[in-house]
Every structure is written in structure tokens, then in C-alpha cells.
C-alpha angles and dihedrals in degrees: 000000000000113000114247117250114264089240092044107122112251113250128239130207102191121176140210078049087171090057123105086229086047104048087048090056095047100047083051086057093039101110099008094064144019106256133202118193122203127172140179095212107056138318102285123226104249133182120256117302087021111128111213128195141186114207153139105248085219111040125087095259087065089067084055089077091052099057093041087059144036107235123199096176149029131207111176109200097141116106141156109241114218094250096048100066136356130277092269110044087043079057102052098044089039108049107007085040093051084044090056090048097050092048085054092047084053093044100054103031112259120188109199124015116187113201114205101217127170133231075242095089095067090061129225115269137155083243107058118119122256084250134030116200116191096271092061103119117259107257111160098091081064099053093048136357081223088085111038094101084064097055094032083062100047085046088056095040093054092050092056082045095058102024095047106034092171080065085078088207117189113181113202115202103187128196117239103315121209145170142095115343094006116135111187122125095269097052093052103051087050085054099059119071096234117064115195106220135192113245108237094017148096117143122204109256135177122228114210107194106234088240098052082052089050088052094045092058086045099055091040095045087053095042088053094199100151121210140102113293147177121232112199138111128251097254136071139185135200108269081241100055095053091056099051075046086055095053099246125138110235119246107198115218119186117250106208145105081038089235096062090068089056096035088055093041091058091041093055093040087233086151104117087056108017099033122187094231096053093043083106082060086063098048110050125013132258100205109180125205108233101175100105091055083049097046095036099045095019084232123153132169118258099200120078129213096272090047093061091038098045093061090058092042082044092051089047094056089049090062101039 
């Protein structure tokens, strides 16, 4: 093969191209880099000079890109989320699919691969901590099978990390993440007007803006300092609290015995915001340490609170 002109721009697989988080950190690349957008969803609409593909991250078609480009760097935003397919599907296109990726990345001698994670993986408990740094151990497959393709993924990301260091992995484990066009769980429950919430409980959270997270792949992507990092502000707020901010009216639903919250859950098909499998998330809170990404990367949000809350009270009154 030729080699590629020194002033040639790198070029960028990123994937979950259809996501909100996705489509930010490819317009910031847009220019600067050579990008190339997948999905597992569907083919994504794209600007000019944008390559978009449609694939199953593991299934044979997905090597064909590889070998149609010369990729310099990975950033894998693309995920399943537990209400959008079953256990084993989100297993297969989580784990076996990010697999595939990283023995692509190793086949055809990629240089950076950046892994989208989530605070998720430590699990919620009465006994954490007040704040988990990124040592803490990885409890959430213990707390619920529901989550075990997120940990399962992390596991496998961080022994590519440590056993491949010209990999140059970062993994990024964000706090929520909210903002326009985002659909996690989070998101979507701030979105209704009515909020379920647990009698007797409202755990601290943090709130990261979608485009804050979007900033925080881009400076750590250029910086290239692989590692394991946080990714959360310095300030946190009651669960409570950020629904009254959201503009939501509260709906109590009683806690105990611990198995009501879930069942109700299931009834009233609540599955795709207040999810079974996340109720302990609502209970007792996951607070993560993100000094070591600000210090490492000096990178800080630039939205506040209200600024994530008023867009879902904004988007109420609209509608209204």
C-alpha cells in the first residue's frame, strides 16, 4: 500500500453514528479529520465527504470497512440500551460486537480506540462509598444480570487496554448524560410530566450536558493519554430535586417491600425510563470522582444544572 501523504487528515471510525452524543462528536471532527460514521441501527444521514454505514458490529460485512479505509482511530459510542432489545441480542451487539471491533482495530493497525462506558458499571448500593474513584471494583453485574453486557464490555475493553498498549485505549465512564436528542433512560423519564419516584428516597446524582460529554471525547481523543477515567462535574443535586428542576410533577411509588418499585415498573410497561433493573439507582447514589479526567485532560463543563433542566422544562411548555 502507498504510504499516505504526511499532511494527509487522520481518519475516524466513530460509532453509534445515529446517537445525539454521536452526531456532536462527529460534527467537532468534521474538517479537522477524515470521519468515518457506522451504526447498528440504520445508515445515518451524514454531510459531504462523510462515509455512512449500516452494520452489525459482529457480523463478517463490518471487516469490509476496514479494509476500504485506512483507519487511524476508534471512538465506540454505539450501544444497545437495555429497552431497546433483549439480554441477549444487547449482548451480542454489546460485547461480541465491541470484540469484533477491537480485533479489527489489532488487525489492521489502529492506533487510538476510545470506549464509551457508563458510571453504571460500579452498581448502586447502600455501601458505596460517597465517592467512587476509577479503581472502585465493578459491581453492577452482581446487583442485576441486566447489566452484565455493560460490565462484560468494560472487562474486555480494559484487557485490550493493558495487554495492547499500541492500542492507545481511553475508556470514558460518564456520568447521566442529558440534553436534546438523547434517549437514555434518564433522559426519558425527565422528559415525561409525570416523574415515578421512590417514597423515602432521592439519591444525589450528577447531570453531565450532552454537549459538555461531546467536548470531553474530543479533548481526550486529541490528547491521546490512555488510561480509565470518570467523566462527571463537581456538583450534584437529590434525584428529587432534578425532577421538580425538569419540570415534572412527582408520582410516589412505595419502596418497600424492594420488589413493588420493579413489579410496577413491568404493569405499567415503564421499562424504556424507569427500568427494573436500574430502581437501586434510584435508591442510593452512585457519586463518581472525576478529578483525575479534569486534571489529566483540564477539561471542565461549561453548562450548568439549569441549563440541562431548563431544556426539558422548555420542551414541556412547547407542548403544552
Amino acid at each position: 500500500m502507498a504510504a499516505r501523504p504526511a499532511q494527509a487528515k487522520k481518519t475516524i471510525l466513530v460509532t453509534g453514528a445515529a446517537g445525539s452524543l454521536a452526531k456532536r462528536v462527529i460534527a467537532r471532527l468534521h474538517g479537522r479529520y477524515q470521519v468515518i460514521a457506522v451504526d447498528f441501527r440504520q445508515k445515518v444521514e451524514t454531510d459531504a465527504n462523510i462515509p455512512s454505514y449500516k452494520v452489525d458490529l459482529h457480523k463478517r460485512g463490518f471487516e469490509d470497512i476496514f479494509r476500504n479505509h485506512k483507519i487511524d482511530a476508534v471512538i465506540h459510542i454505539g450501544r444497545f440500551f437495555a429497552h431497546e432489545q433483549d439480554r441477549q441480542r444487547r449482548y451480542n451487539a454489546n460485547v461480541l460486537g465491541t470484540k469484533k471491533l477491537l480485533e479489527l482495530c489489532r488487525k489492521y493497525f489502529v492506533k487510538q480506540v476510545m470506549i464509551h462506558s457508563t458510571y453504571y458499571v460500579y452498581g448502586a448500593s447502600p455501601y458505596n462509598p460517597a465517592l467512587l474513584d476509577e479503581d472502585a471494583p465493578l459491581k453492577a453485574s452482581e446487583v442485576t444480570q441486566d447489566l452484565v453486557d455493560s460490565v462484560e464490555l468494560e472487562s474486555l475493553a480494559q484487557i485490550y487496554l493493558w495487554k495492547y498498549p499500541e492500542l492507545n485505549i481511553t475508556i470514558l465512564r460518564p456520568c447521566n448524560v442529558l440534553g436534546p436528542g438523547v434517549r437514555n433512560s434518564m433522559s426519558l423519564l425527565l422528559s415525561r410530566g409525570i416523574a415515578p419516584v421512590l417514597l423515602g428516597f432521592s439519591p444525589m446524582m450528577q447531570f453531565l450536558h450532552v454537549d459538555d460529554m461531546a467536548d470531553a471525547i474530543i479533548v481526550a481523543f486529541e490528547q491521546n493519554k490512555p488510561g480509565i477515567y470518570n467523566v462527571a462535574p463537581e456538583d450534584w443535586v437529590a434525584f428529587q430535586e432534578a425532577v421538580t428542576q425538569s419540570g415534572c410533577s412527582k408520582l410516589p411509588i412505595p419502596s418497600i417491600p424492594p420488589v413493588l418499585p420493579k413489579m410496577w415498573s413491568n404493569l405499567l410497561n415503564w421499562n424504556a425510563f424507569f427500568p427494573p433493573y436500574l430502581i437501586n439507582y434510584f435508591k442510593y447514589p452512585v457519586i463518581i470522582d472525576g478529578r483525575l479526567f479534569r486534571d489529566t485532560f483540564g477539561w471542565k463543563p461549561r453548562r450548568s444544572l439549569n441549563d440541562i433542566f431548563s431544556y426539558y422544562r422548555k420542551s414541556k411548555l412547547l407542548a403544552a
